[in-house]
N, C-alpha and C positions, 0 to 999 in steps of 0.2 A: 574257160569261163571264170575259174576262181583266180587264177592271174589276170583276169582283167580288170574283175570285182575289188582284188586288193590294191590295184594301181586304182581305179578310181577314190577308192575310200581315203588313201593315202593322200591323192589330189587335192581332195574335199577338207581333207582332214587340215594338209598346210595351208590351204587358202583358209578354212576358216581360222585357224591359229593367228596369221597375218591379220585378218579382218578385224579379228579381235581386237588383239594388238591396236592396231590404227583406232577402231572403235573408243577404244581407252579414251585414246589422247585426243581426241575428236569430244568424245565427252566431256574430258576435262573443259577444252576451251569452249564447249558450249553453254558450260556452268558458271563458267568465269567470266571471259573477257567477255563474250556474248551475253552476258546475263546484267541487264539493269539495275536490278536489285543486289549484287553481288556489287559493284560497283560503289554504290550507296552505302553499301557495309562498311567497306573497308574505308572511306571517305569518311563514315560517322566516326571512325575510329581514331581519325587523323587530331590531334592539335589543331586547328588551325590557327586558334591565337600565341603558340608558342611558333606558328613556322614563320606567320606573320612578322611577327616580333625580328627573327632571327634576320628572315631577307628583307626588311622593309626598314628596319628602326635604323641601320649602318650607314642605311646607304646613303652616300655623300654624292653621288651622279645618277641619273640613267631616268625614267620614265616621268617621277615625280621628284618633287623640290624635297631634302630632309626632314626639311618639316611638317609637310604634308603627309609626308611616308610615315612616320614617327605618329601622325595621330591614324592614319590609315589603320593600321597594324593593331593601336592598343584599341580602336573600334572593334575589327576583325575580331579580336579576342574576345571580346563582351557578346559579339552577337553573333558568336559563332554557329548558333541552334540556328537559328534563321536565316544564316548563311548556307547553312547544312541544306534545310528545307527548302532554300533556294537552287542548291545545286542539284540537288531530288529532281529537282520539276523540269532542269536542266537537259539534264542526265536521259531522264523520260523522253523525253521530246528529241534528243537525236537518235537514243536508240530506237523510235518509233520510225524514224528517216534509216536508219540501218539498217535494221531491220526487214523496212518494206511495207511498214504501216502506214506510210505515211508518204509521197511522191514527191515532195520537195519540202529542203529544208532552208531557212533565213536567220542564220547564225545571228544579223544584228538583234532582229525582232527578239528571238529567242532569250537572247541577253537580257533584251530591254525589258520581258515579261519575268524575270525569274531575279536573276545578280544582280539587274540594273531597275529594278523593277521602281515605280517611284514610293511605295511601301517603302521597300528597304534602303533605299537612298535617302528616304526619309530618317527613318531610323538611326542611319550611320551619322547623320549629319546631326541629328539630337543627342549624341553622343558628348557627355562631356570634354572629351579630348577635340573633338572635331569646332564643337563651342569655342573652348578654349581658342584655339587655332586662329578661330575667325575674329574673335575677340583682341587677339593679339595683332592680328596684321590692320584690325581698322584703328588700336591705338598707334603703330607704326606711322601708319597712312596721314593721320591727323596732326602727328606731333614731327613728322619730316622737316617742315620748315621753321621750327620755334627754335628758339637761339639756347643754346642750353640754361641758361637762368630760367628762360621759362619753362621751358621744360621739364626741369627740377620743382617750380613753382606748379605745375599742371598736374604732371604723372599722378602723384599722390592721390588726385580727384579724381584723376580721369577712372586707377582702381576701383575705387567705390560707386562711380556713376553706369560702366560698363554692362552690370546685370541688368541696371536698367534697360540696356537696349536689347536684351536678348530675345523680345517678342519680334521687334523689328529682324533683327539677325536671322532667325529661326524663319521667318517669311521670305526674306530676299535669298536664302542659302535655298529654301524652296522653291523657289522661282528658277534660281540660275540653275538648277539641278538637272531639268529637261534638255537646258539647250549643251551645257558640260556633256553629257549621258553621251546626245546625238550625236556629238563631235567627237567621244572617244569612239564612238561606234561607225565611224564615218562615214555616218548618214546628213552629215551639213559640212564642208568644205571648208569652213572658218568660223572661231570662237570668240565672237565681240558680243558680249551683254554688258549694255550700259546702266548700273544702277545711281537712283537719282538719294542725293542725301542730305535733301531739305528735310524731310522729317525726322531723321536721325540728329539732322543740326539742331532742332528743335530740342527735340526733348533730349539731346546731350546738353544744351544750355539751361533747361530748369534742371537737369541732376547736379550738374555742375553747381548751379547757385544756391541751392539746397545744399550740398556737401560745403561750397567756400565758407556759408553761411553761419551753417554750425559748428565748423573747427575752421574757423579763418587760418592764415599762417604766422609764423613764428613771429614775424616783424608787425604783426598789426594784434600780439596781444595787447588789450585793456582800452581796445576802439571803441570810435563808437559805433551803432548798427549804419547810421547813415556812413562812415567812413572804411566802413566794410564793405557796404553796398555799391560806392564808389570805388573803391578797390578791385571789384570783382567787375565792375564794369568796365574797369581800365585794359582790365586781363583780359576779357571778350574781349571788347574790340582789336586787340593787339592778336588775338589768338584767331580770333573765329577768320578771317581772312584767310589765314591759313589751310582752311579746311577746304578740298575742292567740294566743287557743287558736283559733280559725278565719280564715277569707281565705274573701272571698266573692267569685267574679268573676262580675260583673255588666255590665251598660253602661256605668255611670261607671268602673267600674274599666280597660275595655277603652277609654276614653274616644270612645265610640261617638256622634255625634248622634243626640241622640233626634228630630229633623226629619227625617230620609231614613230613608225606608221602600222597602228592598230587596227587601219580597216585593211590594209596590206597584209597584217598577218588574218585578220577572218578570210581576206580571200583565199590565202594560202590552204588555212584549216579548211574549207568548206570543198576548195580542188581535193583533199587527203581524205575527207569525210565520203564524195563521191566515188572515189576511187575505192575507199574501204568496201561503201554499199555493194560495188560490183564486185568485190572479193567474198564479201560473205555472201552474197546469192550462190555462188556458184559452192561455197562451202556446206551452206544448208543443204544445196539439194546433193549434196556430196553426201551428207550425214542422214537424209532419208533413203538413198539409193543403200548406204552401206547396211543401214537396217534390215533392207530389201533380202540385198546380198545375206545379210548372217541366217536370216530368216529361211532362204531357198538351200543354202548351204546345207543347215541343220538339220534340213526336211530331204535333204537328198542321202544324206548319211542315215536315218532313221529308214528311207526307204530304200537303201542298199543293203541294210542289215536283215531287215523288215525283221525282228526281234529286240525286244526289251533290253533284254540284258547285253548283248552287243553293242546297242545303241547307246545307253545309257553308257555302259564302260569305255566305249569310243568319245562320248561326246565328254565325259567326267575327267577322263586323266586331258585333255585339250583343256577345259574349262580351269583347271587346275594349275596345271603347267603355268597355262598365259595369267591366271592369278598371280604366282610366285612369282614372276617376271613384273608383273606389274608394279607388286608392292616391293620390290626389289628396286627397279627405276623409282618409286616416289621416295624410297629411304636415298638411294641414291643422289637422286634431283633434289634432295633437301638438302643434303648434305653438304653438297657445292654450292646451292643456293646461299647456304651460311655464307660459306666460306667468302665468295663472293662479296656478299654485303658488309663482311668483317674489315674486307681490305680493299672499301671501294673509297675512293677520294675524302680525305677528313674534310673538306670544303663542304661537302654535303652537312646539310642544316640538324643538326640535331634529332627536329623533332622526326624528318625524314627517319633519319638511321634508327630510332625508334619504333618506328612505324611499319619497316620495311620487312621486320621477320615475322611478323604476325599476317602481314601480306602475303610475302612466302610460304608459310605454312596453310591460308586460306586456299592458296592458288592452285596447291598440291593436294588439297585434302581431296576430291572429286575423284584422282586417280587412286589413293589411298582406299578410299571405299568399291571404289569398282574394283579393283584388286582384290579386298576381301569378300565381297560376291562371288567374285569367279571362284575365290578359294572356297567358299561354302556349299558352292551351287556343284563343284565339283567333287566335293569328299561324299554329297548326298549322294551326287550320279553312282559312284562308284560302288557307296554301299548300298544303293539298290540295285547296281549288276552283281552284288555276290548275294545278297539278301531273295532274291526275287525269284519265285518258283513258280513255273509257267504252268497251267493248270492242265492236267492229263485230260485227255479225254473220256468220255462214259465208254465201259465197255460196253 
């Protein structure tokens, strides 16, 4: 009977040691990858106006036009808190699909209520740089066909008239923002919005003759107002022809790659999202079954001893042990971590390799703590199997 008794307790003893073990790292990834709010953290922590900046202000091909990227990025960076708080709500809303809170998820929708939300497209688009942007491509637009004299004759005005139209700009960049959104989300199959630019013609012609007005050009100083005024109506007419009656923004105009197809990669992402879902189901109920397990383990060795200080010094030097082991592997697993991240592609964006050891050490810390639990939980067990004096009975 006591060679049975110590082959079981021995049994008990490695499986629970293992369980542990696995426990640990179960844990961890419960706190981390699993964890929403964990996610969000280390996200808060990111740059994003410095990662912005790095992949988006260079680039000379690929998604968007440079110029476009270029004010994209230094937006990103101004509104980065609300981008933050956009990726939050983001973030939320799949891990409630991952979870299991939630039975289906609609990646475009998701987008369109959180990153692409019209709040925040709003926002980006009131962005000085994104202003600017638009300001530039409709002096482009207008001065295409003018023969460089007058061009050199116009530009000058056109500067000083341009704020004038930034209530118009600031409305039509709002408008075309729902149908842009829909189409990067390929939720509409083709990008043609036609904006109409009578009114813009409008009151670009009273800024215009406003500005010729009060600093006519170099060849008409000491005019007189009527020979100004005819001056400047020579230049409309010869100008204003020029101007199309509509602006169509489209893909080239957004200068979009027509090779990447974004609702191609959400479907990708959304096949990887379901696939995950059915990974972490079976992980969860892996991580309550094993609690199950430490729990029946623990109760089995407690009633194989059926005394205190057996149990306790049984269950203390195990709690112990797999502590040491644990914080062992997390100094360990840090360690390479570094090293890792030291000598991983200098290609990687700055504010990435920044970011990335504070990640690592987040990632880790969960096994770090559970490690010194076990190590606590075990020096107590032990000094209550030497401390602990079982009470005689009455004679």
């Amino acid at each position: 009977m006591t060679v049975l008794k110590g082959f079981a307790l021995a049994f008990l003893s490695f499986i629970l040691f293992v369980s542990l073990f696995a426990f640990g790292v179960a844990f961890t990834v419960n706190g981390t990858a699993l964890n929403p709010r964990f996610i969000s953290a280390q996200v808060d922590r990111l740059d994003v106006g410095a990662l912005a900046e790095e992949e988006l202000a260079p680039t000379t091909h690929g998604t968007f036009s440079p110029e476009l990227a270029a004010a994209v990025a230094t937006a990103a960076g101004k509104l980065q808190t609300q981008l933050k708080a956009e990726f939050r709500a983001a973030t939320t809303e799949v891990y409630d699909y991952l979870l299991g809170r939630t039975d289906r998820l609609d990646l475009p929708a998701t987008l369109k209520g959180t990153v692409f939300s019209p709040s925040f497209v709003s926002a980006v688009l009131d962005e000085p740089a994104m202003t600017a942007l638009v300001k530039q491509s409709i002096k482009d637009e207008i001065t295409a066909g003018l023969s460089a004299q007058d061009r050199q004759v116009i530009s000058p005005y056109l500067e000083k008239t341009l704020p004038s139209l930034a209530p118009w700009i600031r409305q039509q960049a709002n408008a075309v923002a729902g149908p842009v959104v829909d189409y990067l989300l390929g939720q509409t199959p083709i990008l043609n919005v036609v904006i109409s630019l009578g009114t813009m013609k409008e009151t670009l012609r009273v800024s215009l003759h406003d500005a010729f007005v009060a600093s006519p050009p170099a060849q008409l100083a000491g005019a007189s107002p009527a020979e100004i005024e005819a001056a400047f109506s020579q230049y409309w007419d010869r100008y204003s022809p020029e101007i199309p009656a509509t602006f169509v923004v489209d893909r080239a105009a957004l200068g979009l790659d027509p090779s990447v197809s974004i609702r191609q990669s959400l479907d990708d992402a959304a096949a990887g999202l379901a696939e995950a879902r059915r990974a972490i189901g079976y992980f969860r109920l892996g991580y309550v079954l094993l609690i199950v397990l430490l729990a029946l383990l623990v109760l089995g060795i407690i009633a194989i001893h059926r005394n205190v200080k057996g149990s306790a010094l049984n269950l203390g030097i195990i709690a112990l042990v797999c502590g040491i082991l644990q914080y062992v592997g997390f100094a360990v697993g840090g360690y390479y971590a570094r090293r890792a991240i030291a000598s991983v592609d200098t290609d990687l964006p700055g504010a990435l390799r920044s970011w990335l050891p504070g990640l690592q050490t987040a990632a880790l810390r969960p096994l770090e703590v559970f490690g010194l639990v076990l190590v606590g939980l075990g020096l107590v067990l032990i000094a209550l199997s030497i401390l602990y004096r079982p009470r005689r009975p009455l004679p």
